[in-house]
C-alpha positions as CSV (number, residue, x, y, z in Angstrom):
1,X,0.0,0.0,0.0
2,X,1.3,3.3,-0.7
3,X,1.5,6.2,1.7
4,X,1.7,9.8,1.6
5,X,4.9,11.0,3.3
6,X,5.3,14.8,4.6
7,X,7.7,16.7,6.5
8,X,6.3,17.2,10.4
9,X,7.0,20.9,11.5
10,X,6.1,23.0,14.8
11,X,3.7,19.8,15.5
12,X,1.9,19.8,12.2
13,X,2.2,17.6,9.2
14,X,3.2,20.1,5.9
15,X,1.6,19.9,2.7
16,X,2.9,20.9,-0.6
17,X,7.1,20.8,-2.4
18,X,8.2,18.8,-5.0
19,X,6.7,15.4,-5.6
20,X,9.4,12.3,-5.4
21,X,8.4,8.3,-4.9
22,X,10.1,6.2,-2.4
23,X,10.7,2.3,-4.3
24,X,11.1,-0.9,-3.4
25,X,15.1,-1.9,-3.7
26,X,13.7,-5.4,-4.3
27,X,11.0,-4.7,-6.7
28,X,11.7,-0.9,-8.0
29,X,8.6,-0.9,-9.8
30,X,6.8,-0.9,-6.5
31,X,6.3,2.3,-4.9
32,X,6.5,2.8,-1.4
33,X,5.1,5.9,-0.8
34,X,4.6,9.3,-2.3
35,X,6.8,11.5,-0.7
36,X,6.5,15.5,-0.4
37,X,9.9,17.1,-0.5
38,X,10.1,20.4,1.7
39,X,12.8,23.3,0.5
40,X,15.0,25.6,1.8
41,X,12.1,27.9,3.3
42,X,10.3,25.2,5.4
43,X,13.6,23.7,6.5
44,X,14.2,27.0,8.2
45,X,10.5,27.3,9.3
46,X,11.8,23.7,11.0
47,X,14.9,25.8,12.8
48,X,12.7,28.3,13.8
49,X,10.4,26.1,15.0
50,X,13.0,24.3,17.3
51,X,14.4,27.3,18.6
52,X,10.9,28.4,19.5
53,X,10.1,24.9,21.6
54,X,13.5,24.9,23.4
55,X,13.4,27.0,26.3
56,X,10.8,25.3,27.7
57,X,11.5,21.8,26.8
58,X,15.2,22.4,28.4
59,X,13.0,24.1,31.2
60,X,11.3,20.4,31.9
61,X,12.5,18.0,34.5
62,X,15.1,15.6,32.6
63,X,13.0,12.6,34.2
64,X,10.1,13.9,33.1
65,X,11.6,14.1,29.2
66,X,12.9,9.9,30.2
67,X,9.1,9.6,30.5
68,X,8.4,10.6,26.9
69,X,11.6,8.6,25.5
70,X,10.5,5.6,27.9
71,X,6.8,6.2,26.5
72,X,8.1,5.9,23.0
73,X,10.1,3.3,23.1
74,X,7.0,1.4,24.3
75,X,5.0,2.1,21.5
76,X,7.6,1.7,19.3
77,X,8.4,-2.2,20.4
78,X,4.8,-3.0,19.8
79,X,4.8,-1.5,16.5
80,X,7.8,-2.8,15.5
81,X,6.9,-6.1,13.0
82,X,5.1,-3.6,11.1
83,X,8.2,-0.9,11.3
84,X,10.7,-3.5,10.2
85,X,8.1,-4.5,7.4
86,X,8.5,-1.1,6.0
87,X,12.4,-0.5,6.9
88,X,12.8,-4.1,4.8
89,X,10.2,-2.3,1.9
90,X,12.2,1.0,1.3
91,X,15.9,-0.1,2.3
92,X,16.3,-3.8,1.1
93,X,17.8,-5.6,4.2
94,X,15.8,-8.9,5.7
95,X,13.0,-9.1,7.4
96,X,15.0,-10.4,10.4
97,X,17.3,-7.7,9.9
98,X,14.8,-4.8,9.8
99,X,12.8,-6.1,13.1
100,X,16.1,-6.3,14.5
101,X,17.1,-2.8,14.1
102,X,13.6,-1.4,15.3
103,X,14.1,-3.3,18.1
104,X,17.3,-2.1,18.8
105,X,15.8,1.7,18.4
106,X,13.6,0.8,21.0
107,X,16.6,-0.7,23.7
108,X,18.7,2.9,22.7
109,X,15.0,4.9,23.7
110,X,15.0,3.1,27.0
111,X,18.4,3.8,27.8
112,X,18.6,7.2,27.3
113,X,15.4,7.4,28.9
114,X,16.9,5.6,32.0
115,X,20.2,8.4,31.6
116,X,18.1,11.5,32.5
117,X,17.7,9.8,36.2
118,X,21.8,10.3,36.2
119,X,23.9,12.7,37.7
120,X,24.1,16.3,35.7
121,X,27.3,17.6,37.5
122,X,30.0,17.7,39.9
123,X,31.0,19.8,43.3
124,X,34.6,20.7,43.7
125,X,36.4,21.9,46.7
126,X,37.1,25.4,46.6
127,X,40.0,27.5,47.9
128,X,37.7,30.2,49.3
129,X,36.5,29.7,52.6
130,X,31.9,29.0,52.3
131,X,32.5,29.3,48.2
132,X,30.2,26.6,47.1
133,X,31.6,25.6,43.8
134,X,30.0,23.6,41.2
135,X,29.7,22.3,37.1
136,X,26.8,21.0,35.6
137,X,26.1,19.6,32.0
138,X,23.3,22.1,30.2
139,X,21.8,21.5,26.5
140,X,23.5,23.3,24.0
141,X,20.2,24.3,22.0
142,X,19.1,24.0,18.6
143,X,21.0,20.0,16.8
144,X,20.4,19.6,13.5
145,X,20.4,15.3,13.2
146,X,21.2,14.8,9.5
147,X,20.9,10.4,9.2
148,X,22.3,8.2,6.1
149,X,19.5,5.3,4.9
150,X,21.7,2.2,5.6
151,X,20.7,2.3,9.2
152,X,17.3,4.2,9.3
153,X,15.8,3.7,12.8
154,X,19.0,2.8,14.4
155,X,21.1,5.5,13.8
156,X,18.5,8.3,14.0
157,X,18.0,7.2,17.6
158,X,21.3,7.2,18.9
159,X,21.2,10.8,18.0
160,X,17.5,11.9,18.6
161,X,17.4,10.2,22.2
162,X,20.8,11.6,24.0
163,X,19.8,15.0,22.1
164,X,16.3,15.5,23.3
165,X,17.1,13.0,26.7
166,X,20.1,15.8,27.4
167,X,17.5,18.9,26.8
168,X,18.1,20.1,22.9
169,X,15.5,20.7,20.5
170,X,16.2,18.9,17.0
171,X,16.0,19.6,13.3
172,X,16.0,16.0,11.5
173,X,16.9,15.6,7.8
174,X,17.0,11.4,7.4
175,X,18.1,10.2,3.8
176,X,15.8,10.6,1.2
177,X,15.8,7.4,0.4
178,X,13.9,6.0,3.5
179,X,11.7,8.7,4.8
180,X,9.0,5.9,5.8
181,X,11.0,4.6,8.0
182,X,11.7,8.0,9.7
183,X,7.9,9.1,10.0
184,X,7.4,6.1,11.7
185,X,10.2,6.7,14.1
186,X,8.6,10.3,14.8
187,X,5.2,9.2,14.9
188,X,6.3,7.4,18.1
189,X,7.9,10.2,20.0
190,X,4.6,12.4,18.6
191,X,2.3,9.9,19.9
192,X,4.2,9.9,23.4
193,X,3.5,13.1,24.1
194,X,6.3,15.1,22.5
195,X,5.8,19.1,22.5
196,X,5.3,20.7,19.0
197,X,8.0,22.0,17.8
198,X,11.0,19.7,20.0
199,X,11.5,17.4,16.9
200,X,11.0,18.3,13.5
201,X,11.2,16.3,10.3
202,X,12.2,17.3,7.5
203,X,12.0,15.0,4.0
204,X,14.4,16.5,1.2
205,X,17.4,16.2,-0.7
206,X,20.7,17.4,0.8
207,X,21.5,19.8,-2.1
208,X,18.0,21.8,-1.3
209,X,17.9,21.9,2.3
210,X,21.3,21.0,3.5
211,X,22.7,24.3,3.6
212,X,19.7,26.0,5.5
213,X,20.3,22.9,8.5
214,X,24.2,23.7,8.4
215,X,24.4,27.2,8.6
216,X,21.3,29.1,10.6
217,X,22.3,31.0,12.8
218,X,19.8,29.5,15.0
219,X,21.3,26.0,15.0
220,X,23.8,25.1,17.3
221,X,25.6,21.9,16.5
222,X,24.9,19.2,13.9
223,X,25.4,15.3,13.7
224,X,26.1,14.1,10.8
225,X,26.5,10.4,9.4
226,X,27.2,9.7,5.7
227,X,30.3,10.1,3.4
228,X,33.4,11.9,3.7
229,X,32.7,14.3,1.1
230,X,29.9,15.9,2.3
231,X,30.0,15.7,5.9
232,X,34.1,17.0,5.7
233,X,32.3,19.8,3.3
234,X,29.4,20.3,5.7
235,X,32.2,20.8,8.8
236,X,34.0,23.4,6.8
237,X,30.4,25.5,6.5
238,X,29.6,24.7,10.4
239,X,33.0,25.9,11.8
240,X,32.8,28.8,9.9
241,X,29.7,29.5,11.4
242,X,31.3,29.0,14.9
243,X,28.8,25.5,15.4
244,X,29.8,22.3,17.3
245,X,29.6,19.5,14.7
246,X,29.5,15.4,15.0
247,X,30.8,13.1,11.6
248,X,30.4,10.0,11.4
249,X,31.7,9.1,8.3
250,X,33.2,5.8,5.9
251,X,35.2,3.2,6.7
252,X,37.6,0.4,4.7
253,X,37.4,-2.0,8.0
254,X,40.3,-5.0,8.1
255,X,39.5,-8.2,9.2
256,X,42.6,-10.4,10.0
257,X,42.0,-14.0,10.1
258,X,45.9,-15.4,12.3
259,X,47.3,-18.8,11.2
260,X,45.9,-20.3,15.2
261,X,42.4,-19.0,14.1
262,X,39.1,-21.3,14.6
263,X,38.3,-21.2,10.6
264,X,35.0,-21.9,10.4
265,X,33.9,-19.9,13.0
266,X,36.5,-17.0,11.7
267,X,34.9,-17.6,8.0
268,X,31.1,-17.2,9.8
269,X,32.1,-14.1,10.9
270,X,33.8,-12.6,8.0
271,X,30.9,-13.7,6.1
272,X,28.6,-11.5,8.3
273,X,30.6,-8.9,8.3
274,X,30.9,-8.7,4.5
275,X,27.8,-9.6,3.5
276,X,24.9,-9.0,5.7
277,X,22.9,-6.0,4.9
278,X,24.2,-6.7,1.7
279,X,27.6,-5.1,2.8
280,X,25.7,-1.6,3.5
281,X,27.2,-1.2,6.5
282,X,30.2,1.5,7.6
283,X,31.6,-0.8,9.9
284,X,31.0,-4.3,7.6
285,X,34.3,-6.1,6.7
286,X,35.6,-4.8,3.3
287,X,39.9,-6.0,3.7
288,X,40.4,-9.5,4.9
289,X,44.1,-10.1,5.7
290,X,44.7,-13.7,6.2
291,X,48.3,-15.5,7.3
292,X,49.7,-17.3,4.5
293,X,49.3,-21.0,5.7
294,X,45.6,-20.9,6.6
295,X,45.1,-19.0,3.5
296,X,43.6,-21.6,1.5
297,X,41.0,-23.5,4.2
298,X,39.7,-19.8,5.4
299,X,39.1,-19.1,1.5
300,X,37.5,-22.1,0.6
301,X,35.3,-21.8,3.7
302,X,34.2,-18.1,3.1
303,X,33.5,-18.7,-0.6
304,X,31.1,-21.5,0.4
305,X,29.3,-19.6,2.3
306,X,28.8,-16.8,-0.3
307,X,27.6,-19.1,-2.9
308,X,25.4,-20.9,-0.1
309,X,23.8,-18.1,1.8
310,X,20.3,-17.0,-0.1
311,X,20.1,-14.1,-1.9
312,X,16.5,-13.0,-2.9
313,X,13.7,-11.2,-1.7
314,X,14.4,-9.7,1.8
315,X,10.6,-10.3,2.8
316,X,11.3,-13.9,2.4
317,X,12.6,-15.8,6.0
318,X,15.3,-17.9,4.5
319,X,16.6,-14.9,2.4
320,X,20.1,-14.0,4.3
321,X,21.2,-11.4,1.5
322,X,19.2,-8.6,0.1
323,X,19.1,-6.0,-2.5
324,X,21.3,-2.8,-2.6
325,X,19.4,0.4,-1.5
326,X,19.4,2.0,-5.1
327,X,20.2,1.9,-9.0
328,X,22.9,4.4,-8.0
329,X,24.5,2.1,-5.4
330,X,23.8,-0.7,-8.3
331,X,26.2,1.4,-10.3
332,X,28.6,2.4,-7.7
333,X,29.2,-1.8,-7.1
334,X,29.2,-3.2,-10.7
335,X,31.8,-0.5,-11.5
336,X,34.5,-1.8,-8.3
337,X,34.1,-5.0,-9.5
338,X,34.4,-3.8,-13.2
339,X,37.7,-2.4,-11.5
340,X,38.5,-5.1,-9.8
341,X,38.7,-7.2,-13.1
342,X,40.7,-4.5,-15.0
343,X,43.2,-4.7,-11.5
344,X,43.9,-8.2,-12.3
345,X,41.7,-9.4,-9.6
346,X,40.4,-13.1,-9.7
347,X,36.4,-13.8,-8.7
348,X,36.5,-16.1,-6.5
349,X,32.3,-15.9,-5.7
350,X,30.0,-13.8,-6.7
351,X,31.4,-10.8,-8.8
352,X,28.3,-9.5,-10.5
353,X,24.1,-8.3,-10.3
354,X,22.3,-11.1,-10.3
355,X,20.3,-10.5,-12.7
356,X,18.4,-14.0,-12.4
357,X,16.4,-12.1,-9.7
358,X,14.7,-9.5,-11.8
359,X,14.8,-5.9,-11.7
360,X,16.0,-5.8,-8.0
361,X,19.1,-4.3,-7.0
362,X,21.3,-7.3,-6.3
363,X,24.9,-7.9,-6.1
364,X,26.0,-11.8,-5.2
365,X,28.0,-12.1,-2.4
366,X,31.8,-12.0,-3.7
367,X,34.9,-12.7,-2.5
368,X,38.2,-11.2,-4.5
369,X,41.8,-12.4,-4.4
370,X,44.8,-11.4,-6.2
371,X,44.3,-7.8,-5.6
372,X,47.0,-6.1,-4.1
373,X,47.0,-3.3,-1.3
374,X,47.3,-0.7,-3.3
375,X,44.0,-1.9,-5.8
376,X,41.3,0.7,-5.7
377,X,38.8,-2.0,-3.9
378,X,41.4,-2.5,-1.1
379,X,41.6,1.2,-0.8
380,X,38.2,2.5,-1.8
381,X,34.8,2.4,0.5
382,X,32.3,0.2,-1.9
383,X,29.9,-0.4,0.3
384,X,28.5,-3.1,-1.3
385,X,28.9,-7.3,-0.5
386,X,32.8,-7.7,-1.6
387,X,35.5,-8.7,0.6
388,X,38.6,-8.5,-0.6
389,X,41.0,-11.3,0.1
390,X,44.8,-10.0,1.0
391,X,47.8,-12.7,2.3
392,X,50.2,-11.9,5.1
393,X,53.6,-13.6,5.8
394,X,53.3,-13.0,9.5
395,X,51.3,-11.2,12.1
396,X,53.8,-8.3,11.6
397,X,53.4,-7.7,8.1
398,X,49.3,-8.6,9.0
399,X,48.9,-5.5,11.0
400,X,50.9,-3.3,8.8
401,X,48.3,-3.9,5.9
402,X,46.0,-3.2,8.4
403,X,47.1,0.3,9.4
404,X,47.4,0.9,5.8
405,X,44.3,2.9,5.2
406,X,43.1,6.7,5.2
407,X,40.2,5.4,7.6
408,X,40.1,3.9,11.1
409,X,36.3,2.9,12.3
410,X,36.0,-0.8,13.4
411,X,38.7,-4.0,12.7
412,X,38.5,-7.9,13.7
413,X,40.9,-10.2,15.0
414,X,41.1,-13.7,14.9
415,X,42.8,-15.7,16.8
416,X,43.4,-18.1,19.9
417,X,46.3,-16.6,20.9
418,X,45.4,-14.1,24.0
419,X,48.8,-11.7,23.7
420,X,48.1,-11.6,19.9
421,X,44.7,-10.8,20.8
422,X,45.6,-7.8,23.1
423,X,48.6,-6.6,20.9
424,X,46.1,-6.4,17.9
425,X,43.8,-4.0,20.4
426,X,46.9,-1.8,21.1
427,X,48.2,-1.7,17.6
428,X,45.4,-1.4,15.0
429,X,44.1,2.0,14.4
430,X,40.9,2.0,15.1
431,X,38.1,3.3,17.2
432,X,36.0,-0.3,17.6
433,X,38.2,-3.2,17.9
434,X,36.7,-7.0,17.7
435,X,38.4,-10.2,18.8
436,X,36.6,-12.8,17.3
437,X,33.5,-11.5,16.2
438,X,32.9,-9.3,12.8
439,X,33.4,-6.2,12.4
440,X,29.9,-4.9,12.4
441,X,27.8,-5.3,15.3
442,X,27.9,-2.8,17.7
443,X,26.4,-2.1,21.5
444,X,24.8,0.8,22.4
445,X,26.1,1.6,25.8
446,X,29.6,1.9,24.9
447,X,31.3,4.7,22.8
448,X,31.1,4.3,19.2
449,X,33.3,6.2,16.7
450,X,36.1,5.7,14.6
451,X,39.8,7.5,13.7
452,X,41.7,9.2,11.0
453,X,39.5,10.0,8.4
454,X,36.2,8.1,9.8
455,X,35.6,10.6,12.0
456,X,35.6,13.8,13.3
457,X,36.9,12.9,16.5
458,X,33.7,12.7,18.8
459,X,31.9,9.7,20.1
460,X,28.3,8.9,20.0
461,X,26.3,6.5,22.4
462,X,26.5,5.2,25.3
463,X,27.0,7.6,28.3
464,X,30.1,9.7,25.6
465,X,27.0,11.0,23.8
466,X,26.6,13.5,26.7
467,X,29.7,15.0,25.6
468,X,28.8,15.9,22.4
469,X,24.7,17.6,22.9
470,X,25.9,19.4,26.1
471,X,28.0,21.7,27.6
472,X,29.5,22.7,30.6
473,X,28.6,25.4,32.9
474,X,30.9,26.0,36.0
475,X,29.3,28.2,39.1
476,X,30.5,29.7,41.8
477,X,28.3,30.7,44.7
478,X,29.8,32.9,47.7
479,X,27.7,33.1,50.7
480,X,26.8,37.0,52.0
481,X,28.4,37.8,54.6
482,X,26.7,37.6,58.2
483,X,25.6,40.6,59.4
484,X,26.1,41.5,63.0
């Protein structure tokens, strides 16, 4: 069934802006909904509108705004078959997959919820004699929440909570290719009882609304997840502007397989780090660096399990692999692995669209060797299911190739060997580190966040999200002196 999908601003649903469909990955002739762009003038109505609602919703108890995120957490969890229906619909991952991610909206509600029951501040001892002498965290105002469509629910959360949990009022631009998805989330927080005019939504391309979002002189700071172009382009505008800002950004995540690895369970892993979510992911495996005599078995094993997982309609329960998001991302993956061919790499699974499937965006599963590491799909985010295999002499010369990347966001370790396993931790550059497990797959009460060029140095979730949507206000309070 199609829907009609509109931007929500000052607590009312707009109406009018340029017409756009949202498709079906799976089946592009299906549309999802019919979705109502806004432009630059109703994304400032949207900063206005925040700026307007903030006093007073910075004004309200922190428990009391747990109560709303703990309300819509609620109602999101028994919504959430139906939510993961429609995530799967506009976005392409599984079923299993887009249930699981609503779900996991709902655990990051709760525990932001359960933060505004924290402490807010500290008391210091002061040199002056009665000087009472404190700090306290305060929001920091207007965010502008800008979200990619590889993880709609999920990663709008982690923002939205700590940001309205922590006292700000938000401006929300999710991708335009999954604006279902984010009315639903909304609709939730609406439905619990959050003022008009705290969160705003606001459905529309970048390049038209972007700009207004960035620079305002209204907004604050801005979180940002999506690619390094933009979000290094957006930071130059913000910074100029004298705004905090928050990038998440790409990643070209190693996974290194060690000669005492378990194989099959190492192979599992990489598998799920590759391919799962069709390799959409900024943290999936991309580089697999494997130690020269176990090269063979861990290949063998991982290309099985390419050729054996399903790939097929993500509405279908057995389906473990589903369509890429877009013709565009289509395009961006058949012309790596056209690359890939040209760089004297050998196909070792997968390597094309399978076209078998129809007019659905799908890429098999494929696994690459004999690319080298300086091969444009060693170096390069594709973001798409290919893994790329690389051999290394020695744990040495395994953590060098590594290291050798412009990014730093998650990498995986395999191995049996416990001072390998802690070494790897120290050595690889990288802001999530796994030891045993693939490199996706993250927890939301811990900091999450990469290095180098994956990030702009902040962390989000967990209790480092405080950091980032407040601020610190230090007072000090003298007493008057007694009178006689």
């Amino acid at each position: 069934m199609t829907v009609e999908l509109r931007s929500y601003v000052g607590g009312k649903w707009q109406v009018g802006g340029r017409a756009a469909q949202d498709r079906n990955p799976a089946r592009p002739s299906e549309v999802v909904g019919d979705v109502q762009h806004a432009d630059a003038r109703l994304a400032a109505q949207a900063v206005d509108a925040a700026a307007a609602a903030f006093p007073a919703w910075r004004s309200l108890p922190a428990p009391a705004r747990g109560d709303i995120l703990r309300k819509a957490a609620d109602l999101l969890d028994q919504r959430a078959a139906d939510v993961g229906r429609d995530l799967t619909r506009e976005e392409g991952k599984t079923l299993a997959e887009g249930i699981g991610e609503t779900r996991r909206a709902v655990q990051i509600l709760r525990y932001f919820a359960g933060q505004t029951l924290e402490p807010d501040g500290q008391t210091y001892p002061s040199h002056t004699p009665g000087l009472f002498l404190y700090a306290r965290r305060e929001p920091i105002g207007v965010v502008s929440a800008i979200t990619p469509w590889n993880f709609p629910i999920a990663i709008p959360a982690w923002k939205i909570a700590p940001a309205l949990a922590y006292g700000n009022a938000v401006v929300w631009k999710p991708a335009e290719l999954v604006p279902l998805t984010a009315v639903h989330l909304l609709q939730a927080l609406v439905d619990a009882g959050l003022p008009a005019g705290v969160l705003n939504l606001v459905l529309g391309r970048g390049s038209e609304v972007g700009d207004v979002l960035v620079t305002h002189a209204a907004v604050h700071a801005i979180t940002f997840t999506g690619s390094n172009s933009v979000g290094r382009a957006l930071q130059q505008k913000a910074t100029e502007k004298g705004k905090k800002v928050q990038l998440e950004l790409g990643g070209k995540n190693p996974a290194v397989v060690l000669a005492d690895a378990d194989l099959d369970q190492a192979a599992e892993q990489v598998a799920r780090g590759a391919f799962l979510s069709a390799g959409q992911k900024c943290t999936a495996t991309s580089r697999v660096i494997v130690e020269a005599p176990v090269l063979r078995g861990f290949q063998e094993r991982l290309v099985a399990l390419a050729e054996g997982w399903k790939l097929g309609d993500p509405l279908e329960s057995d389906t473990r692999v589903g369509p890429l998001v877009s013709a565009d991302q289509l395009k961006t993956v058949t012309d790596y692995l056209d690359i890939a061919v040209h760089e004297g790499g050998h196909m070792l699974a997968g390597g094309s669209r399978a076209a078998e499937l129809g007019e659905g965006f799908y890429i098999k599963p494929t696994v690459i060797a004999n690319v080298g590491p300086d091969s444009r799909v060693v170096r390069e985010e594709i973001f798409g299911p290919v893994a790329a295999l690389l051999p290394a002499a020695s744990y040495d010369e395994a953590i060098q190739l590594a290291n050798d990347t412009l990014y730093g966001l998650s990498a995986s370790v395999f191995t049996n060997d416990l001072t390998r396993a802690f070494r790897f931790a120290d050595e690889i550059h990288a802001g999530v580190v796994k030891v045993n497990q693939e490199s996706a797959g993250i927890e939301f009460q811990v900091p999450f966040g990469g290095m180098q060029e994956s990030s702009s140095g902040s962390r989000e979730q967990g209790k480092a999200a405080r950091e980032f949507f407040t601020q610190w206000k230090t007072v000090y309070m003298d007493r008057v002196p007694a009178r006689a």
